[in-house]
MARFI-147137 format. One line per 2 residues: number of its first residue (from 1); their letters; for each residue x, y, z of N, C-alpha, C. Coordinates in Angstrom, 1 decimal. Atoms other than C-alpha are relative to their C-alpha. Layout:
% MARFI-147137
NUM	A	X,Y,Z,X,Y,Z,X,Y,Z ~ ...
This chain:
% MARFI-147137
1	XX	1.0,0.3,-0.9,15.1,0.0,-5.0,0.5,-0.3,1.4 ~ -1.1,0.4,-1.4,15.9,0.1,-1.3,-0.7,-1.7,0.5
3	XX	-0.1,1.3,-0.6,16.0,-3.1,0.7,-1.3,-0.3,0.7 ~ 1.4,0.3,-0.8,12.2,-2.9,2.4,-0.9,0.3,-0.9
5	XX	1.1,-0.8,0.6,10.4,-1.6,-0.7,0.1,-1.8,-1.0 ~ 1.3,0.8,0.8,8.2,-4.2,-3.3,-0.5,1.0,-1.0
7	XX	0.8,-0.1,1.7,7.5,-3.8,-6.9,-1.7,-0.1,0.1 ~ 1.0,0.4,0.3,3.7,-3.7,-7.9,0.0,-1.5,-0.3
9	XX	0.3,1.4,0.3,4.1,-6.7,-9.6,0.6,-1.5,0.8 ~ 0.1,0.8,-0.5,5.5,-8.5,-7.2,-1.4,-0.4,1.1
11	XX	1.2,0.5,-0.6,1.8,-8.9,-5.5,-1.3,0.3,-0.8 ~ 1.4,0.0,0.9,-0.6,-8.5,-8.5,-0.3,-1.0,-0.2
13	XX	1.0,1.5,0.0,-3.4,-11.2,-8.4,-0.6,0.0,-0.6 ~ 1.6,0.0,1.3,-6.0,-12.0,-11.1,-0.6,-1.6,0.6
15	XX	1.1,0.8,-0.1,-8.9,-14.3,-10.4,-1.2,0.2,-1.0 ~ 1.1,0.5,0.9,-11.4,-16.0,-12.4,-1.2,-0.3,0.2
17	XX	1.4,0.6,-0.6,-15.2,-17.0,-11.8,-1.1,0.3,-1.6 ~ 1.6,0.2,0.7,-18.3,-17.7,-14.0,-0.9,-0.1,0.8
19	XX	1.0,-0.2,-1.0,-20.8,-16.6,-12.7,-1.6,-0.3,-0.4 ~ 1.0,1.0,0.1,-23.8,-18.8,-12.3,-1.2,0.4,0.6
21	XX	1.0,-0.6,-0.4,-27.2,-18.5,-11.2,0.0,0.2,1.6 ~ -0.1,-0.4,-1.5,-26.4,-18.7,-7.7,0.3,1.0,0.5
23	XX	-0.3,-1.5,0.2,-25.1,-15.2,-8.0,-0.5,0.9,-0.1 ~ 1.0,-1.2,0.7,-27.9,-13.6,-9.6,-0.7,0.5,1.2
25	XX	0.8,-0.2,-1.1,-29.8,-11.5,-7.8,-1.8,-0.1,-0.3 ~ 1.5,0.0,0.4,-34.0,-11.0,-8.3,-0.1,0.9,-1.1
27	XX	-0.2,-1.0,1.2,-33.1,-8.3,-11.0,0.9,-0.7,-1.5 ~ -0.8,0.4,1.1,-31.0,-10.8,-12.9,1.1,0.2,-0.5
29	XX	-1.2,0.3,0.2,-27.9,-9.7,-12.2,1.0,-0.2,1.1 ~ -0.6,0.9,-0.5,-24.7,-10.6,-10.7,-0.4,0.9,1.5
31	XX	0.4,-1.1,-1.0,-25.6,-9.8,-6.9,1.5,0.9,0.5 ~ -0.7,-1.0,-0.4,-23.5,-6.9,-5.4,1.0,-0.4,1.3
33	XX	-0.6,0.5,-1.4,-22.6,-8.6,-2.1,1.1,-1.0,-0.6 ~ -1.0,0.6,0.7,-20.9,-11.2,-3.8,0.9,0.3,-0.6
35	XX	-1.2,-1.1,0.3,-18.8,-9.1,-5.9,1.0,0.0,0.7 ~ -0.6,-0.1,-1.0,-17.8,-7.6,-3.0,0.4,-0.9,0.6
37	XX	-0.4,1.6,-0.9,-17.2,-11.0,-1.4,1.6,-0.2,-1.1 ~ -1.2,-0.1,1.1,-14.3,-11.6,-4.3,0.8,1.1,0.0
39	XX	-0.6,-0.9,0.7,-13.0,-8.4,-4.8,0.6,-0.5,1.9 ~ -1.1,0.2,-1.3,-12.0,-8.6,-0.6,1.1,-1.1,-0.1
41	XX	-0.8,1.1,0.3,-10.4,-11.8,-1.2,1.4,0.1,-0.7 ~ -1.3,-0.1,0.8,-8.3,-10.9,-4.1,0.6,1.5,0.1
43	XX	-0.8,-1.5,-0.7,-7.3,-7.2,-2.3,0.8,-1.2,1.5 ~ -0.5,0.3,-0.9,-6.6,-9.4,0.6,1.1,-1.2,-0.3
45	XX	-1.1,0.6,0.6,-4.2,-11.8,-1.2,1.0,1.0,-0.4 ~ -1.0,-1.4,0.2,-2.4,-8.5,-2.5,0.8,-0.1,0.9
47	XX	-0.3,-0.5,-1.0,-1.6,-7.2,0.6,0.3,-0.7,1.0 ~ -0.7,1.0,-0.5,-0.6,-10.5,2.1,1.0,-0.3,-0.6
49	XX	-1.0,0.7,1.1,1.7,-11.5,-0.8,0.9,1.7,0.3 ~ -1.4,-1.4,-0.4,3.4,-7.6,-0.1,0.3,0.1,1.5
51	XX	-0.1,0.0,-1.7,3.1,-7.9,3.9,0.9,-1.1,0.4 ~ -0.3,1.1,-1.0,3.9,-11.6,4.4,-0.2,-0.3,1.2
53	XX	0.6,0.6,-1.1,1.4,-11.6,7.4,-1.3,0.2,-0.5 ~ 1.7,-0.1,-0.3,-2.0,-11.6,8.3,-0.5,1.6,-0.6
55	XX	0.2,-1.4,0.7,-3.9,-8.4,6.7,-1.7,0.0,0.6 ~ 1.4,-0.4,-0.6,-7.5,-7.2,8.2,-0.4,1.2,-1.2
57	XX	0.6,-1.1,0.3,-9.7,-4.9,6.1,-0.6,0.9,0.4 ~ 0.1,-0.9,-0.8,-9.8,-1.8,7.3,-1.3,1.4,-0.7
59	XX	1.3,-0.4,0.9,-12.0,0.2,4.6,-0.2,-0.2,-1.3 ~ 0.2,0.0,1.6,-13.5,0.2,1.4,0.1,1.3,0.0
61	XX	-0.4,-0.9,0.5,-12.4,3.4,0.1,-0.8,0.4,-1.6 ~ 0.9,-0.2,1.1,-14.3,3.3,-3.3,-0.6,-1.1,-0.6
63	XX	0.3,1.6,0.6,-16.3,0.3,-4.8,-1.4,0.8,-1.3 ~ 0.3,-0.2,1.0,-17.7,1.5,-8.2,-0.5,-1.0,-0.6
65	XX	0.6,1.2,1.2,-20.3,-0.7,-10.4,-0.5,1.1,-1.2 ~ 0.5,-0.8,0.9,-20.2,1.1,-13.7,-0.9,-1.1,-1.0
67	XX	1.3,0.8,0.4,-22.3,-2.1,-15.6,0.0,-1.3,0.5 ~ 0.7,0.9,-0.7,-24.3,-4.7,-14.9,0.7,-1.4,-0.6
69	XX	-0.7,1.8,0.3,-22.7,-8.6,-14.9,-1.2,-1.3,-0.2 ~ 1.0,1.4,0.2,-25.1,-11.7,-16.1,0.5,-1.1,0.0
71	XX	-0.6,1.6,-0.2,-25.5,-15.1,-15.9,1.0,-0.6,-1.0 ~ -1.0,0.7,1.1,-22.8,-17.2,-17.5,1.3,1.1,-0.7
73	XX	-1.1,-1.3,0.2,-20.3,-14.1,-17.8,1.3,-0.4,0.8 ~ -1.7,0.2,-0.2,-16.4,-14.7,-17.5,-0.1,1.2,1.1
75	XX	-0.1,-1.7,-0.8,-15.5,-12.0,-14.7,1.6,-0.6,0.6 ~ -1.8,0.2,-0.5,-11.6,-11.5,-14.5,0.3,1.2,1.4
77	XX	0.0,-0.9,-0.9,-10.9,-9.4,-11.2,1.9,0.2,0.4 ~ -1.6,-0.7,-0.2,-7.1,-7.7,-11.0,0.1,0.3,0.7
79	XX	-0.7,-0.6,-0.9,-5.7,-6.5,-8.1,1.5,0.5,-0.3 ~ -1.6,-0.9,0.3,-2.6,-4.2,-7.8,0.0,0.5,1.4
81	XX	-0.1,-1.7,-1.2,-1.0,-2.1,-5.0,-0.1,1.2,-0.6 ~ -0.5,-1.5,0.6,-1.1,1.2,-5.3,0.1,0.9,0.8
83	XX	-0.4,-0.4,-1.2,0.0,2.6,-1.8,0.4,-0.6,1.1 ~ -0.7,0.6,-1.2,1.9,1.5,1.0,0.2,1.3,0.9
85	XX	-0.7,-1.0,-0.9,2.2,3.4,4.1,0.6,-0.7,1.3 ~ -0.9,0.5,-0.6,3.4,2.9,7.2,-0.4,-1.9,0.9
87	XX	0.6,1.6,-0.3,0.8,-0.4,8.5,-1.0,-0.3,-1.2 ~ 0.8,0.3,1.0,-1.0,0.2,6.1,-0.2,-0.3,-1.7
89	XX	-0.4,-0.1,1.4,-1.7,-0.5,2.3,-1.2,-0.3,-0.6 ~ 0.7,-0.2,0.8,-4.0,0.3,-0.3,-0.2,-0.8,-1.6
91	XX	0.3,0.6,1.0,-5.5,-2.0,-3.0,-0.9,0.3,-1.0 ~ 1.1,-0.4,1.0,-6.9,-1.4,-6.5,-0.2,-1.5,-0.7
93	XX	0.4,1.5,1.0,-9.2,-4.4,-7.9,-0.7,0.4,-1.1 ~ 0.7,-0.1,1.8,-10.6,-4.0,-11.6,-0.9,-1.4,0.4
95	XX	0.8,0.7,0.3,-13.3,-6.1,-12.4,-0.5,-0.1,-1.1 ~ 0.6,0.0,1.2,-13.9,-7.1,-15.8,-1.2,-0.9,-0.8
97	XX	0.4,1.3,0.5,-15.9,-9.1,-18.0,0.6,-0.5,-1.2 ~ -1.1,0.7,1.1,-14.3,-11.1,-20.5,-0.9,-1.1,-0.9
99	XX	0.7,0.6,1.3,-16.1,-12.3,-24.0,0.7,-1.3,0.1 ~ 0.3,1.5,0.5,-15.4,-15.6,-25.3,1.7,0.1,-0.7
101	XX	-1.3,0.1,0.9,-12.8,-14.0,-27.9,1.5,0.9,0.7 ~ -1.1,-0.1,-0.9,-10.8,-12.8,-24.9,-0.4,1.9,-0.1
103	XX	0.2,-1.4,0.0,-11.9,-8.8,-25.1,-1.0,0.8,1.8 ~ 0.0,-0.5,-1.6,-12.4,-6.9,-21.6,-0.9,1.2,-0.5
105	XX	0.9,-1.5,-0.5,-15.0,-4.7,-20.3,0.2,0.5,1.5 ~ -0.2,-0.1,-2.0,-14.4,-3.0,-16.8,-1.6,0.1,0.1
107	XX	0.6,0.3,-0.6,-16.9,-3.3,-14.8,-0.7,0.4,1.0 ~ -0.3,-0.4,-1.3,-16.1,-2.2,-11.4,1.2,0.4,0.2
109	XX	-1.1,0.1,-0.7,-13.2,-0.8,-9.9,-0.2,0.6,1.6 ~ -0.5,0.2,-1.2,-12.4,-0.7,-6.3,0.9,0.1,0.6
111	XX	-1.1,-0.8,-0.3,-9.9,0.8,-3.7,-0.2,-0.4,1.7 ~ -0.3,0.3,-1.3,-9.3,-1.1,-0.4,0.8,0.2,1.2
113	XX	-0.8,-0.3,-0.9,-7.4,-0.4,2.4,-0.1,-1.0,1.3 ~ -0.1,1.5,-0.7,-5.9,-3.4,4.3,1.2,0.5,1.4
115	XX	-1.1,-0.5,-1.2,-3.8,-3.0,7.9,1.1,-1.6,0.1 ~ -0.3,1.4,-0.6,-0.9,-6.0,8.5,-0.3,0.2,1.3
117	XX	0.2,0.8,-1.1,-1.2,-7.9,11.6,1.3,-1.0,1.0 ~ -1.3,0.7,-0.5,1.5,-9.1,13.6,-0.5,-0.9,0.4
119	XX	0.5,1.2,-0.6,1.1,-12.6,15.3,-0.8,0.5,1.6 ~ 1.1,-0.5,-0.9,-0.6,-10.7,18.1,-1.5,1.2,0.1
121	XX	0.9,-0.4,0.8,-3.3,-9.1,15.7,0.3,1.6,0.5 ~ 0.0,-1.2,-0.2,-1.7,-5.7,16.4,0.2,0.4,-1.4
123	XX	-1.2,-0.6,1.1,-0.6,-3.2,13.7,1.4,-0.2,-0.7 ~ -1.4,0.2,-0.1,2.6,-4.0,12.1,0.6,1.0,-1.7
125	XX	-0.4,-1.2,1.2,5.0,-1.9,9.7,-0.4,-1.0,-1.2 ~ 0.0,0.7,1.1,4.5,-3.2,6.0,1.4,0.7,-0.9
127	XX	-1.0,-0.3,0.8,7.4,-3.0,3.1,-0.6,1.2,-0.9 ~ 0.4,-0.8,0.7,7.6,0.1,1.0,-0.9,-0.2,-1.5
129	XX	0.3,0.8,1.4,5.9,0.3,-2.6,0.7,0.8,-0.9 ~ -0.8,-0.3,1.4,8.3,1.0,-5.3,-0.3,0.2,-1.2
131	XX	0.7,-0.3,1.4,6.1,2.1,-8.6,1.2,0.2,-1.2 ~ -1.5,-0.1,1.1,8.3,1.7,-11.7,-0.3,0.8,-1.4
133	XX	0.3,-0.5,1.7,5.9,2.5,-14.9,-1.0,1.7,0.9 ~ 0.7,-1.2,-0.2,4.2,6.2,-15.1,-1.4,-0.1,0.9
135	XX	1.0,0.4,-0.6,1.0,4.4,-14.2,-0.3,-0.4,1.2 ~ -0.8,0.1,-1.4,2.5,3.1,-11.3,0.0,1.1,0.8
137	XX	-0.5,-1.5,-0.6,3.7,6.6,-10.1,-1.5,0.5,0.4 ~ 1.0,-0.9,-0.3,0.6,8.3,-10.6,-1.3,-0.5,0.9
139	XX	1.0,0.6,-0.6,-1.5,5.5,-9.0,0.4,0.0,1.5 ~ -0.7,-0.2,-1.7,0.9,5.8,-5.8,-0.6,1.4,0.2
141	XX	0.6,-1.8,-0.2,0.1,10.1,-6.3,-1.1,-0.6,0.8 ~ 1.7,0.0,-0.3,-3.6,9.0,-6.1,-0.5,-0.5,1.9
143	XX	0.0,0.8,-1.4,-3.1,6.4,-3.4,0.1,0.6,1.3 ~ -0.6,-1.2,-0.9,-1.4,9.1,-1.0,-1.1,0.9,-0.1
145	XX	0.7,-0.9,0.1,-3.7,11.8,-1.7,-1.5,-0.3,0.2 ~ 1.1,0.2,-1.4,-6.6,9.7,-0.3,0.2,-1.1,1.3
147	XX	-0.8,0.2,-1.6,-4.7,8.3,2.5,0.0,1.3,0.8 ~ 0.4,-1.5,-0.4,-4.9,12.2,3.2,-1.1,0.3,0.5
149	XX	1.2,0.3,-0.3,-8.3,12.1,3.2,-0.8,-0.6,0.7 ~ 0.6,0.7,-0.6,-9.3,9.4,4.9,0.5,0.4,1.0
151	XX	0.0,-0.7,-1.3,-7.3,10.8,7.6,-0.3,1.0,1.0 ~ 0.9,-0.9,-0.1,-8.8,13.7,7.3,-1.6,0.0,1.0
153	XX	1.9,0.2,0.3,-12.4,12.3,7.1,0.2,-1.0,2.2 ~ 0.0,0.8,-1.6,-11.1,10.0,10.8,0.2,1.2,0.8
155	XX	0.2,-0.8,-0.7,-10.0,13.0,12.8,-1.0,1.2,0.3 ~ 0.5,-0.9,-0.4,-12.9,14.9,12.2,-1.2,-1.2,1.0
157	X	1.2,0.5,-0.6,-14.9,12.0,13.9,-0.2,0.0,1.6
């Protein structure tokens, strides 16, 4: 591993919440904004814990709700890197729900893109990401291959 690169696991985050009626929305489930309220949080812990500065959200890149969360529901939310470029870096959060007897449903997954911040809220370089397992690898592929895109999708604007 060279001298500026970062393991995945040295900045993978899991957070916890029960989620209560304050949550709910008028349809009875967990509201959507909120979610999103958590999932920024625990992408933006990521990408601080791999930066070691300040991190700004720069886009949501994909935010998937494949089922619906209720009241009094465990909700485990994972973060990982899964791209580093050059200020920038790319976070995948899972969202699960989690039974009683400890058994996972996803939920949501999610794909952030965070910029560091130097102490003069500029751009600053961030450390490489070093993927180690297959899943790793192919999640960096992915990660690159819409860093492409998105820059794609900015110079046509």
């Amino acid at each position: 591993m060279a001298e500026n690169e970062k393991t995945v696991k040295h900045s993978k985050t899991e957070q916890v919440h029960i989620v209560f009626g304050s949550h709910i929305n008028g349809a009875g489930r967990l509201f959507g904004g909120k979610l999103m309220q958590w999932i920024d949080t625990v992408g933006a812990v990521v990408a601080r814990r791999h930066a070691h500065c300040e991190v700004t959200t720069a886009a949501i890149d994909s935010l998937e709700f494949k089922a619906a969360v209720r009241v009094n529901s465990t909700l485990v939310l994972i973060g990982e890197m899964t791209y580093a470029g050059r200020t920038s870096m790319e976070v995948k959060v899972d969202t699960y729900t989690e039974e009683l007897s400890g058994l996972r449903k996803l939920v949501n997954r999610a794909y952030i893109v965070f910029v560091a911040l130097d102490s003069e809220n500029r751009p600053k370089e961030v450390p490489g990401l070093k993927p180690e397992s297959d899943e790793e690898i192919f999640n960096f592929w992915q990660g690159e291959q819409r860093q492409r895109l998105r820059k794609k999708r900015r110079d046509q604007l």
